[in-house]
C-alpha positions as CSV (number, residue, x, y, z in Angstrom):
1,X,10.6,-8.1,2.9
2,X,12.2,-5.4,0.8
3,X,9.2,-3.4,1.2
4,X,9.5,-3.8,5.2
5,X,12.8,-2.5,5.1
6,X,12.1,0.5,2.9
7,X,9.3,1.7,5.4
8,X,12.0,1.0,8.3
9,X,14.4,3.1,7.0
10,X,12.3,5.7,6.2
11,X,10.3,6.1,10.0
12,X,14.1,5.9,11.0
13,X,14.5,8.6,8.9
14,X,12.0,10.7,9.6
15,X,13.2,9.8,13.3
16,X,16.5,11.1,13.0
17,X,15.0,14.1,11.3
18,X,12.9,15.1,14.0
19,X,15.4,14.6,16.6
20,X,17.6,16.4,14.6
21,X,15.3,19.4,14.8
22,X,14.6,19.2,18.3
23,X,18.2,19.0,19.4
24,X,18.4,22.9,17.5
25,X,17.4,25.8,19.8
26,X,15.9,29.0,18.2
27,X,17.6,31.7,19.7
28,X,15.5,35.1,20.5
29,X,17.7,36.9,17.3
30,X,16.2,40.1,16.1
31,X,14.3,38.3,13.0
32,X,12.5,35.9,15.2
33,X,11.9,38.5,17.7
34,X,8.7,40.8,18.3
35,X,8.8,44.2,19.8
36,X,9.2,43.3,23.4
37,X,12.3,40.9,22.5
38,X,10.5,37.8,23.2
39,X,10.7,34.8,21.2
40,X,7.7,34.9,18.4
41,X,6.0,32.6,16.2
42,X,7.2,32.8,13.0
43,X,5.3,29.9,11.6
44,X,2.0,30.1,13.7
45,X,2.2,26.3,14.9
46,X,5.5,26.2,17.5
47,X,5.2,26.8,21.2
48,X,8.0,28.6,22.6
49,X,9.1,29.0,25.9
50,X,11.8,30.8,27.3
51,X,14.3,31.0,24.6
52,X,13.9,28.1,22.5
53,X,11.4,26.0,20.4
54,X,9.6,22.9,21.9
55,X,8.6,20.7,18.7
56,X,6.0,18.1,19.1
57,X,6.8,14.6,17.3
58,X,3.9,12.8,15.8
59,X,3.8,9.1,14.7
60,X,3.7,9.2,11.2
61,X,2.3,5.5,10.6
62,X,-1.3,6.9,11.9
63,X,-3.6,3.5,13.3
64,X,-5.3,1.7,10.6
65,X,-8.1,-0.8,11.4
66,X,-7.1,-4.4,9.8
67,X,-10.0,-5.1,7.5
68,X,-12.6,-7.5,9.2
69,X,-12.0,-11.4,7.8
70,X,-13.8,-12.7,5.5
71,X,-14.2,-16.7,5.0
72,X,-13.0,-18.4,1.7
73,X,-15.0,-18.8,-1.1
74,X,-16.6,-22.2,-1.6
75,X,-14.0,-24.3,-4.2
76,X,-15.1,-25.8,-7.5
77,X,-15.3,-29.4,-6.7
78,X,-14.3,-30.5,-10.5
79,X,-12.4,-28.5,-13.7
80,X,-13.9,-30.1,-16.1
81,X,-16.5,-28.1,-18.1
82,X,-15.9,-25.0,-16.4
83,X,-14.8,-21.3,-17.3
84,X,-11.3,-20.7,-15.4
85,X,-10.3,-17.0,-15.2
86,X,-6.6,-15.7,-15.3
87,X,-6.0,-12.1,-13.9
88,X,-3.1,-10.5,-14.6
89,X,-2.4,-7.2,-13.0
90,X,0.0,-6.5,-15.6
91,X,3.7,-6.5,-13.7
92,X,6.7,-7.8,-15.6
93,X,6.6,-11.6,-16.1
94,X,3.2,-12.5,-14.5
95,X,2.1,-12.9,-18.3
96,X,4.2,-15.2,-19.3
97,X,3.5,-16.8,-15.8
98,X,0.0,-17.5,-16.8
99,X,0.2,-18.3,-20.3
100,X,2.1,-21.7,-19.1
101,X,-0.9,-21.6,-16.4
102,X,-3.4,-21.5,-18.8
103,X,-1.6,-23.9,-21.4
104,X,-1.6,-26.8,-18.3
105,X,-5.1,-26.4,-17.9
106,X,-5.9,-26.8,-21.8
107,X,-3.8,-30.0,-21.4
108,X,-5.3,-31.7,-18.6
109,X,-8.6,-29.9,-18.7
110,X,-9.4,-29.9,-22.4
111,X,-13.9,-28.9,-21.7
112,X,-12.6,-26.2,-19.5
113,X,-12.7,-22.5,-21.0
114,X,-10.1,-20.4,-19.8
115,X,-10.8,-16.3,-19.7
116,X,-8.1,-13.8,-19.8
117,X,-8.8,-10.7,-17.9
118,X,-6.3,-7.4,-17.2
119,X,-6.3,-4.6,-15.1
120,X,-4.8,-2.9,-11.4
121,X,-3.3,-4.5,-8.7
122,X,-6.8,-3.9,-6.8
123,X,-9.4,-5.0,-9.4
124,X,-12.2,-3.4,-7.4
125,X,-15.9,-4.1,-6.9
126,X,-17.5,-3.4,-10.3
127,X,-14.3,-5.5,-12.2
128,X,-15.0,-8.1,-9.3
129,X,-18.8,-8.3,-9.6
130,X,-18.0,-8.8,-13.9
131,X,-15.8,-11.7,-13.1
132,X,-17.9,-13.4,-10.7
133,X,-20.7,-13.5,-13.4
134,X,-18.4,-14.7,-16.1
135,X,-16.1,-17.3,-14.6
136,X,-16.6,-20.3,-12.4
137,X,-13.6,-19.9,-10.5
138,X,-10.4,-17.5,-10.9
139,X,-7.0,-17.6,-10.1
140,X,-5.8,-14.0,-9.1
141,X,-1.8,-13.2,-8.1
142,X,1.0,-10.6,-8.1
143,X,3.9,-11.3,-10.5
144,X,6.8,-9.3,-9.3
């Protein structure tokens, strides 16, 4: 939520910049004027007309195509036996987090192996391809 509400105030922002900017006319004063006292370009990328500026807003947020869904992964049907991994993207807390994970799962689990991995928030392709052949099943989350 906080993060919505950072990204809100800053389009706002950028908003109220732009309308800010477009409210201000460019006079035709000698440093912005050529040789037959028209308005010029002094930045190569305005469009002026008559006397002032005209300043073209463009959404910052761009369009980004969600990524195409993907079903779930078929579930281990029984712990017992197998090798459990425990990501941990390394924020504040989420280690402690799965150290109690991982000392539940040595209680009621006792055959089951249980492998510690680290790294980034996205683990990528190559770190996912590595888990895949190492564990039976993962459990991956974001401690903040």
């Amino acid at each position: 939520m906080l993060i919505i509400m950072k990204r809100y105030l800053f389009v706002t922002s950028c908003l109220l910049f732009v309308l800010l900017i477009s409210s201000i006319s460019l006079a035709a004063t000698p440093e912005h004027t050529g040789q037959t006292g028209q308005p010029i370009d002094i930045h190569g990328q305005g469009r002026y007309h008559g006397e002032g500026v005209v300043l073209e807003a463009l959404n910052p947020r761009g369009v980004i195509d969600p990524p195409p869904n993907m079903p779930l992964s078929p579930r281990v049907s029984d712990l017992d036996g197998k090798t459990i991994g425990l990501y941990d993207n390394g924020k504040e807390g989420f280690t402690a987090f799965l150290d109690v994970i991982e000392e539940l799962i040595n209680k009621y689990y006792p055959t089951t192996t249980v492998k510690r991995y680290v790294g980034a928030f996205d683990i990528g392709d190559q770190m996912a391809a590595q888990i895949a052949k190492e564990v039976d099943t993962v459990i991956y989350g974001v401690g903040d």
